[in-house]
C-alpha atoms as one frame of an Amber mdcrd trajectory, in Angstrom:
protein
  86.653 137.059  71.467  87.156 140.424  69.640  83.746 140.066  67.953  82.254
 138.895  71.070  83.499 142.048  72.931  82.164 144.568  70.066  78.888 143.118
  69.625  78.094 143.827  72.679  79.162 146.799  72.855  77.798 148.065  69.299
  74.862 145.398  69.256  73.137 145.942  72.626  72.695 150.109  72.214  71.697
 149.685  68.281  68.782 146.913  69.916  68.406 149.078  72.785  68.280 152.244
  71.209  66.605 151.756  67.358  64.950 148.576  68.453  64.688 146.634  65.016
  62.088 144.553  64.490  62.854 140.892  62.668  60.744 138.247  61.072  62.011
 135.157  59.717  64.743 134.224  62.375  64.390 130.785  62.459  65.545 130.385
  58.609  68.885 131.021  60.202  70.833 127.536  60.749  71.972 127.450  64.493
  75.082 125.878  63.298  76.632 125.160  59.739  77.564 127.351  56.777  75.010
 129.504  55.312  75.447 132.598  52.830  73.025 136.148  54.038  72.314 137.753
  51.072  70.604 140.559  51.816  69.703 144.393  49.998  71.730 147.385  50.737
  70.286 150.812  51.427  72.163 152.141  54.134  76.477 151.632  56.183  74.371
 150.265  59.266  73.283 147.535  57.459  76.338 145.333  58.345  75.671 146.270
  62.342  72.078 145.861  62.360  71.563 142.409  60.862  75.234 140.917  63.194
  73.149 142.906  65.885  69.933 140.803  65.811  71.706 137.413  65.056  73.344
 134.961  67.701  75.914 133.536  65.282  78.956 135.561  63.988  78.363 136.833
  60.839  81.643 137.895  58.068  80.603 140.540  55.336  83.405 141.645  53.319
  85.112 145.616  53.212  87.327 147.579  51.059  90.603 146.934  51.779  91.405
 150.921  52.462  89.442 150.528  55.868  92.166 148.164  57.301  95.086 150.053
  55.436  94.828 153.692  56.474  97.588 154.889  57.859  98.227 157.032  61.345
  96.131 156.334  65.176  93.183 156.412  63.512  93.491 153.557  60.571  94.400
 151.730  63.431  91.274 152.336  64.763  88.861 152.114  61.975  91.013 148.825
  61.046  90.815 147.327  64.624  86.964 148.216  64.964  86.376 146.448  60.799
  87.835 143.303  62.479  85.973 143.696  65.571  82.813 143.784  63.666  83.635
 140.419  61.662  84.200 142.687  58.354  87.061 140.944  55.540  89.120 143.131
  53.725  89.070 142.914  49.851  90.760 144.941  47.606  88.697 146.393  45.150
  91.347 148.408  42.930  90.589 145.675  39.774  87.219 145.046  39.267  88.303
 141.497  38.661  90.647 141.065  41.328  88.158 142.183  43.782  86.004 139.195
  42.340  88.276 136.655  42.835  89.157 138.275  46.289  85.667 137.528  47.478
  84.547 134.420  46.064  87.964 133.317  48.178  87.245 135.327  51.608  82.961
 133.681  50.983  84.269 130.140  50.449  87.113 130.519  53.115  84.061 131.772
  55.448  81.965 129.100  54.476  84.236 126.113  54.826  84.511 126.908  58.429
  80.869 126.407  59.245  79.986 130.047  59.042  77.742 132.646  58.094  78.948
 134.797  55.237  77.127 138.023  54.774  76.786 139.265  51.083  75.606 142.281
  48.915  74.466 141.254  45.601  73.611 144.610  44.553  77.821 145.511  44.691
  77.079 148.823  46.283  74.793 150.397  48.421  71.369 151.846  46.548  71.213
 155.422  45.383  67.717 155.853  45.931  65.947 152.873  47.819  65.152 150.855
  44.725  66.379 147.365  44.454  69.131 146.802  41.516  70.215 144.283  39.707
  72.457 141.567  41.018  75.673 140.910  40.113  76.784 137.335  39.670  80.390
 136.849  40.296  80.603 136.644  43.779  77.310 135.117  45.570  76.379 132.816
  42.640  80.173 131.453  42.361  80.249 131.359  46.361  77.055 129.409  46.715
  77.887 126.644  44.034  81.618 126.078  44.968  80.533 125.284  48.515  76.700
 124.124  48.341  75.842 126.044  51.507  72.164 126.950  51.591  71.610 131.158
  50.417  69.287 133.016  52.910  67.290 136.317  51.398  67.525 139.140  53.444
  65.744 142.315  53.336  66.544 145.249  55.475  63.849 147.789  55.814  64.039
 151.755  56.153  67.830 151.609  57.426  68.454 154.248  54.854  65.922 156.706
  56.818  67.985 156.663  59.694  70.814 158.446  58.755  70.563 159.878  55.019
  73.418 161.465  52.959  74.832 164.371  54.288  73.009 164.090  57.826  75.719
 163.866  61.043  73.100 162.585  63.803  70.994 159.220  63.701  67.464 159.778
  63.814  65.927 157.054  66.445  63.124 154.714  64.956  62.717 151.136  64.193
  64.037 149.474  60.951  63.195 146.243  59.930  64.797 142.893  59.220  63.188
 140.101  57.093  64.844 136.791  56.563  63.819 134.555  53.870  63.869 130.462
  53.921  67.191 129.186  52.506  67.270 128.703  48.827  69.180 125.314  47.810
  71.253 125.518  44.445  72.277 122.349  44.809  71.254 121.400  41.217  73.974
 123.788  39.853  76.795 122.938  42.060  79.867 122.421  39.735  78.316 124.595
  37.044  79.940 127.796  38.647  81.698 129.026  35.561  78.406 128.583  33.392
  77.926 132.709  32.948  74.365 131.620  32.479  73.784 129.847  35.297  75.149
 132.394  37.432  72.861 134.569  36.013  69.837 132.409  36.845  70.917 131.785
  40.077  71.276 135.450  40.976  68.351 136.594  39.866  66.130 134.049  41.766
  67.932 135.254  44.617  67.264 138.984  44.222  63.574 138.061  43.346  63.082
 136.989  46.668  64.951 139.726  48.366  62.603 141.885  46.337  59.571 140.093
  47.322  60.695 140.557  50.932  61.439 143.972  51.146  58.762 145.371  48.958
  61.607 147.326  46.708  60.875 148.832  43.053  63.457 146.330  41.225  65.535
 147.936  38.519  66.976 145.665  35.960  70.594 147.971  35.885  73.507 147.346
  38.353  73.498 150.148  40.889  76.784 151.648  39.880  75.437 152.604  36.669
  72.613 154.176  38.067  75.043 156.023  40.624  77.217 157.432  37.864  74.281
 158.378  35.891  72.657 160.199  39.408  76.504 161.809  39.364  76.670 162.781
  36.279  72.749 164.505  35.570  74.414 166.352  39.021  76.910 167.516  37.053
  74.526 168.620  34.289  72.741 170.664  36.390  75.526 172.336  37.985  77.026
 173.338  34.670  73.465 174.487  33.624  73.631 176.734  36.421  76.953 178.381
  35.836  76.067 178.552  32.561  72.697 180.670  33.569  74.367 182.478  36.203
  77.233 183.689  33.904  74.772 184.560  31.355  72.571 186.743  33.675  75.722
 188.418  34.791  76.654 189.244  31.459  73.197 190.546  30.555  73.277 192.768
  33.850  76.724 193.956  32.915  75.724 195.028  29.544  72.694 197.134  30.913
  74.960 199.026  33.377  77.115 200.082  30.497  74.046 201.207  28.399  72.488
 203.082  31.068  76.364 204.637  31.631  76.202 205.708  28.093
């Protein structure tokens, strides 16, 4: 009822407003379980795609969005559940696995759409990274549901880092035909076939939304954006001090 309520409210001005455009629609099941697993450049990609689908779709959130103290926790906790978003807590790398794989198959087993991220975290620069395999592979084989490629195009344009108002235009939504893993199924703790199974999915994501694909995880590319950052900023200082030291010295020759 609660997700009912919000996606109208938050689904009919995104379509009314930014007008996506979607291909591929009928690879979504009208009923039964099915995992999305779609790219991740932007925050509004887990209220476009619910936004342009009639079935309720779960993706899964940090647990801090449910847990935040004060009026407006409350708030950003109630409007999370509203949306169909699962908290996980992702203080332990590998508790935040398990947590996952549990909230997809719990999803799952109730006829449902589950909406995933292989990627882990959203891109730092558009390019598609490399998948990780703990949570979609494992989720997929311990439940057989079908995996569905998505690709979400220019979302990141909309509303870049440090920008405060939406700009209006179209981004796109491409849905791949439902990739059956069935020959796996009970080989979930096979690191290998994880590995395969993940990587055919991103392939197709890739060949959907036209991404560069690099073959890192997209958290090591964020801490090595983060730390060249920091590089430069130290390079800086280091140039600004050294001007100011070479100006100070000429003042006290010319006072001389």
């Amino acid at each position: 009822m609660i997700y009912g309520a919000m996606k109208v409210a938050i689904g009919g001005p995104l379509r009314l407003g930014f007008r996506p455009w979607v291909e591929g629609m009928e690879n979504v099941p009208a009923e039964g379980a099915a995992i999305l697993a779609s790219n991740h450049l932007s925050f509004s990609d887990s209220f476009f795609l619910p936004a342009v689908l009639d079935r309720k779709v779960t993706f899964i959130a940090k647990a801090e969005y449910f847990t935040t103290p004060g009026v407006k926790g409350k708030l950003t906790a109630a409007f999370f559940k509203g949306v169909g978003q699962l908290p996980v807590d992702r203080s332990g790398s590998r508790g935040a696995g398990e947590a996952a794989v549990k909230s997809g198959i719990d999803v799952l087993e109730r006829g449902e759409l589950f909406g995933i991220y292989p990627e882990g975290t959203r891109s730092p620069d558009g390019r598609l990274y490399r998948g990780k395999p703990g949570g979609l592979a494992r989720v997929a084989l311990a439940t057989g549901a079908p995996v569905i490629p998505v690709a979400m195009i220019d979302t990141e344009k909309i509303q870049p880092p440090g920008k405060v108002m939406p700009k209006l235009m179209r981004p796109g939504i491409r849905i791949g035909k439902p990739l059956d893993f069935s020959r796996y199924q009970g080989m979930e703790s096979d690191r290998f076939v994880l590995r395969a199974v993940t990587d055919e999915v991103m392939y197709e994501i890739m060949k959907l939304s036209g991404q560069e694909y690099v073959d890192i995880y997209a958290t090591a590319a964020k801490r090595k954006i983060a730390d060249a950052a920091k590089a430069e900023k130290a390079e800086k200082a280091a140039r600004a001090g050294q001007e100011k030291a070479g100006k100070e010295s000429h003042q006290e020759r010319d006072g001389a």
